[in-house]
C-alpha positions as CSV (number, residue, x, y, z in Angstrom):
1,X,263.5,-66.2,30.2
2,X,260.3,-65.3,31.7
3,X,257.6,-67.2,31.4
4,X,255.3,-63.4,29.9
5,X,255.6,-64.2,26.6
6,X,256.3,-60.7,25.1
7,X,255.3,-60.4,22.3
8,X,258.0,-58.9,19.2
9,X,257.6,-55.1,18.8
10,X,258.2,-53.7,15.3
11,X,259.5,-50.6,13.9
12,X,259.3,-50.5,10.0
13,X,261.2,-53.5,8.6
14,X,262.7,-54.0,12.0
15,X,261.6,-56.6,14.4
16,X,262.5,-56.5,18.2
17,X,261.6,-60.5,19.2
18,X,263.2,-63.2,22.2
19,X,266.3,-65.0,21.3
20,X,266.2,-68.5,20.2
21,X,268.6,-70.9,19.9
22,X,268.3,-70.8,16.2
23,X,270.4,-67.2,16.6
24,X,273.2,-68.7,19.1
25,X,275.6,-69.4,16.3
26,X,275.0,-65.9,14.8
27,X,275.0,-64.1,18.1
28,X,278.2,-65.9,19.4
29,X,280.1,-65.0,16.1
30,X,279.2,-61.0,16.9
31,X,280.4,-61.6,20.3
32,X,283.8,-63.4,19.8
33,X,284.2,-60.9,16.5
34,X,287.4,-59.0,17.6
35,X,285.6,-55.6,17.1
36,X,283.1,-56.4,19.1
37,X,285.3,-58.1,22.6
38,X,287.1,-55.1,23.4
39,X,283.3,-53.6,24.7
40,X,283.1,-56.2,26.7
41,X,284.4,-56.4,30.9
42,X,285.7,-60.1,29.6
43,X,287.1,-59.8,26.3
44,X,288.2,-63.9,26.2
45,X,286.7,-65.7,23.0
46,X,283.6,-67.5,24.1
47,X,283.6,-71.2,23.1
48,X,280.4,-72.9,21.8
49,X,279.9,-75.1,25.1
50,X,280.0,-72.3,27.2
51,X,277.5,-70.4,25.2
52,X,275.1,-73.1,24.4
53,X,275.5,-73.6,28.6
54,X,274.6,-69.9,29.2
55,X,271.4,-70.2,26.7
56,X,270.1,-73.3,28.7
57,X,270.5,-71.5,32.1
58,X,268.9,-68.0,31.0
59,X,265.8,-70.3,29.7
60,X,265.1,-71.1,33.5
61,X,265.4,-67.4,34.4
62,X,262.4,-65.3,34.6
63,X,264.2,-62.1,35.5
64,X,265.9,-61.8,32.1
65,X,264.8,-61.0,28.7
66,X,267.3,-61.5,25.5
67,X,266.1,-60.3,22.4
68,X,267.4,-60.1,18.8
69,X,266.9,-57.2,16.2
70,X,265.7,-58.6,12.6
71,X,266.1,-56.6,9.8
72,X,263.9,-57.8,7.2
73,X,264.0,-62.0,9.1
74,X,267.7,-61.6,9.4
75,X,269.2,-60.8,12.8
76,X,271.4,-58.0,12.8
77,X,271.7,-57.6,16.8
78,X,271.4,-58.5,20.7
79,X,269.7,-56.6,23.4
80,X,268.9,-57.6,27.3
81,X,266.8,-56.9,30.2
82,X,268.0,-58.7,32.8
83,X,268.4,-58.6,37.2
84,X,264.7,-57.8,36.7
85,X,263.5,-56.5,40.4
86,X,260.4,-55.0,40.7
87,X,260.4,-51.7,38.8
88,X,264.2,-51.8,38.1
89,X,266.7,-53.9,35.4
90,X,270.0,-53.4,34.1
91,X,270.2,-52.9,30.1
92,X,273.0,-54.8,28.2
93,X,274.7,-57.6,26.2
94,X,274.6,-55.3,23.3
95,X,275.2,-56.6,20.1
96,X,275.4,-55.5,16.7
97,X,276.8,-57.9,14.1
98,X,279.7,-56.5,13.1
99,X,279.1,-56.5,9.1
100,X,276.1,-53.8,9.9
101,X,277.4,-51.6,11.9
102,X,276.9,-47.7,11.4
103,X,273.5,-48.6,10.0
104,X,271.7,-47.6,13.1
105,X,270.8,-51.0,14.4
106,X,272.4,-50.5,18.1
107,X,270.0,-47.3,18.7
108,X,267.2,-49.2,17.5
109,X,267.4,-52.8,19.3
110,X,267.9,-50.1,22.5
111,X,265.1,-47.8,21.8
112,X,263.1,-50.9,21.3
113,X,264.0,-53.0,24.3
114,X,263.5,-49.9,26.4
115,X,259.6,-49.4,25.0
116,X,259.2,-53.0,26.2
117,X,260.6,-51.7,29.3
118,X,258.1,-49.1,29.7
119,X,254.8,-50.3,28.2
120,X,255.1,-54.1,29.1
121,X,257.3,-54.7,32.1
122,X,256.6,-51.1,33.8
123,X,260.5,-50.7,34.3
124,X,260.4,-46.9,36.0
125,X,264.6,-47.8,36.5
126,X,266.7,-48.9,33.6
127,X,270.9,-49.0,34.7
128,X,274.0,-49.5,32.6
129,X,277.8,-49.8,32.7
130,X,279.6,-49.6,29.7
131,X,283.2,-49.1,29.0
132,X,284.5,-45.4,29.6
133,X,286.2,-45.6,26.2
134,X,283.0,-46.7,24.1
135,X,281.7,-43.1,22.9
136,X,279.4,-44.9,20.5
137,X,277.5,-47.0,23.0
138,X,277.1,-43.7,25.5
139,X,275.9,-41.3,23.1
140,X,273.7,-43.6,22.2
141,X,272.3,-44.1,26.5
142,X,272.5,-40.6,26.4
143,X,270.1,-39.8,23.3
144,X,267.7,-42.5,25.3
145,X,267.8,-40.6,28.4
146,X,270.3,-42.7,30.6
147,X,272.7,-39.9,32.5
148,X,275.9,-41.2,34.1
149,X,275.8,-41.8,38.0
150,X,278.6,-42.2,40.4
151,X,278.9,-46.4,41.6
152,X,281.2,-47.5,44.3
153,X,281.0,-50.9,41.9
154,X,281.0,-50.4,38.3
155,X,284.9,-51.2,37.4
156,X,287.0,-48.0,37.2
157,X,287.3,-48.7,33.4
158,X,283.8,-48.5,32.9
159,X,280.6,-45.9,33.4
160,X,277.4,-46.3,35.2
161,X,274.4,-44.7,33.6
162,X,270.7,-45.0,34.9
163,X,267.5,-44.0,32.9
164,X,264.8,-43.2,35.6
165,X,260.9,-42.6,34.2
């Protein structure tokens, strides 16, 4: 987590803000949901130790950003920015809590993070993989401008898709 203190963007009743570790037991339960695990490279359940460990390294990172979509104060999903290097990051850990979906919340945290991209961070490169069979996610990426590029090392399973401004 970077020391730039970005500040939340809003859209309507929608807040875009940094995670906290008042959302890790929220944000774990979307991610060990079995609707949500399939989407991921490693769909293993994620025990609290491990994710509690993960939030406590990512603090001491200043090349990645974790934020959480509140609809209305309650969080409703994840979005990153992380690998930050110069003028380029990769775009991920998407989360939507599963009781929400199909309520538009994915597009938003994306469209969201990616203004933060552009107007705070200066990002001119945004990149991607996400699973080949996850239509949802890559219409989505598409509809934000990311087209799919060839990669020697995204898993064959998955997609690489890059958003250049």
């Amino acid at each position: 987590m970077s020391d730039l203190g970005l500040e939340p963007v809003s859209e309507g009743a929608v807040t875009l803000r940094d995670l906290r570790a008042s959302d890790l037991p929220a944000t774990l339960s979307w991610r060990n949901d079995p609707r949500s695990r399939p989407w991921f490279h490693s769909d293993a359940v994620i025990e609290w130790e491990s994710h509690l460990r993960w939030f406590r390294s990512y603090l001491g990172k200043a090349e990645d950003h974790v934020f959480v979509l509140e609809d209305e104060g309650r969080p409703v999903a994840q979005v990153s920015l992380y690998r930050i290097d110069g003028d380029s990051a990769e775009f991920g850990r998407l989360l939507v809590d599963p009781e929400t979906r199909g309520k538009g919340y994915g597009g938003i945290a994306s469209r969201l993070c990616l203004r933060l991209a552009d107007e705070v961070l200066g990002l001119r490169i945004v990149h991607l993989e996400v699973k080949r069979t996850n239509s949802a996610a890559i219409k989505i990426y598409e509809a934000l401008g990311f087209g799919i590029r060839p990669s020697a090392t995204t898993p064959e399973d998955s997609v690489y898709m890059v958003r250049e401004r």
